[in-house]
N, C-alpha and C positions, 0 to 999 in steps of 0.2 A: 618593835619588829626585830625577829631574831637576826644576824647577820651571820651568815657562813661564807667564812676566804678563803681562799687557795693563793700561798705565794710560791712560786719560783724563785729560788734563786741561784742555782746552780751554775757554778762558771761566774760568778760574781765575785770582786776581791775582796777581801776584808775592809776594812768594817763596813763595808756595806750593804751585808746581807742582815745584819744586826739594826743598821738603824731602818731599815724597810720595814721587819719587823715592829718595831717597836711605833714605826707612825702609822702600820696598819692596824695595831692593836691597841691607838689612842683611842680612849674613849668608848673601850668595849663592855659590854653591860655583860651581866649573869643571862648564861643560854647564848653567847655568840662564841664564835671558836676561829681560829685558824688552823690551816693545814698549809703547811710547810715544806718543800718540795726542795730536798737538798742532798749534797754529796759530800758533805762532813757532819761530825757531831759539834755541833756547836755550845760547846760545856759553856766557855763566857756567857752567851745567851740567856743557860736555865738560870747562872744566879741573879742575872738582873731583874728575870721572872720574877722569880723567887723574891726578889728583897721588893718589887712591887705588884706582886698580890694576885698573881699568875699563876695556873697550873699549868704542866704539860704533861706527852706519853708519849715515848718515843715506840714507833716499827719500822719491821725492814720497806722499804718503798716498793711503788707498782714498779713508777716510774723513773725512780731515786734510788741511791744507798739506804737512804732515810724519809721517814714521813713521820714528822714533829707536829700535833698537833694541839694550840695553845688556847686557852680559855680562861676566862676571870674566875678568880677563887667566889665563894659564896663569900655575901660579906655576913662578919660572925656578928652577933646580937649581945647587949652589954653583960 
């Protein structure tokens, strides 16, 4: 089943908003996504994406500065 999240985390201190992240996006399969509800650009963030097999796309927010929305890379075939 596909999963789609919404996190807040606005007004939250450092490193905090990073690791909510990263324990709502344990375990996320190809077709689940989060969306990200935030008032910085959190650069630390995309490369730990990045080095574990994460996409992202960042836009300006509804309700936010930012809406960061994060989902599993395809996994590539040998």
């Amino acid at each position: 089943m596909t999963r789609h999240v919404t996190l807040d985390v606005r007004g939250l201190p450092p490193p905090e908003p990073i690791e909510r992240v990263l324990e709502a996006i344990d375990g996320f399969e190809e077709g689940d996504t989060l969306r990200l509800v935030i008032d910085c650009m959190p650069h630390p963030l995309f490369r730990i994406l990045e080095r574990n097999g994460y996409r992202h796309r960042e836009a300006p927010g509804t309700e936010s500065l930012y809406e960061i929305t994060i989902w599993a890379a395809p996994e590539r075939g040998p």
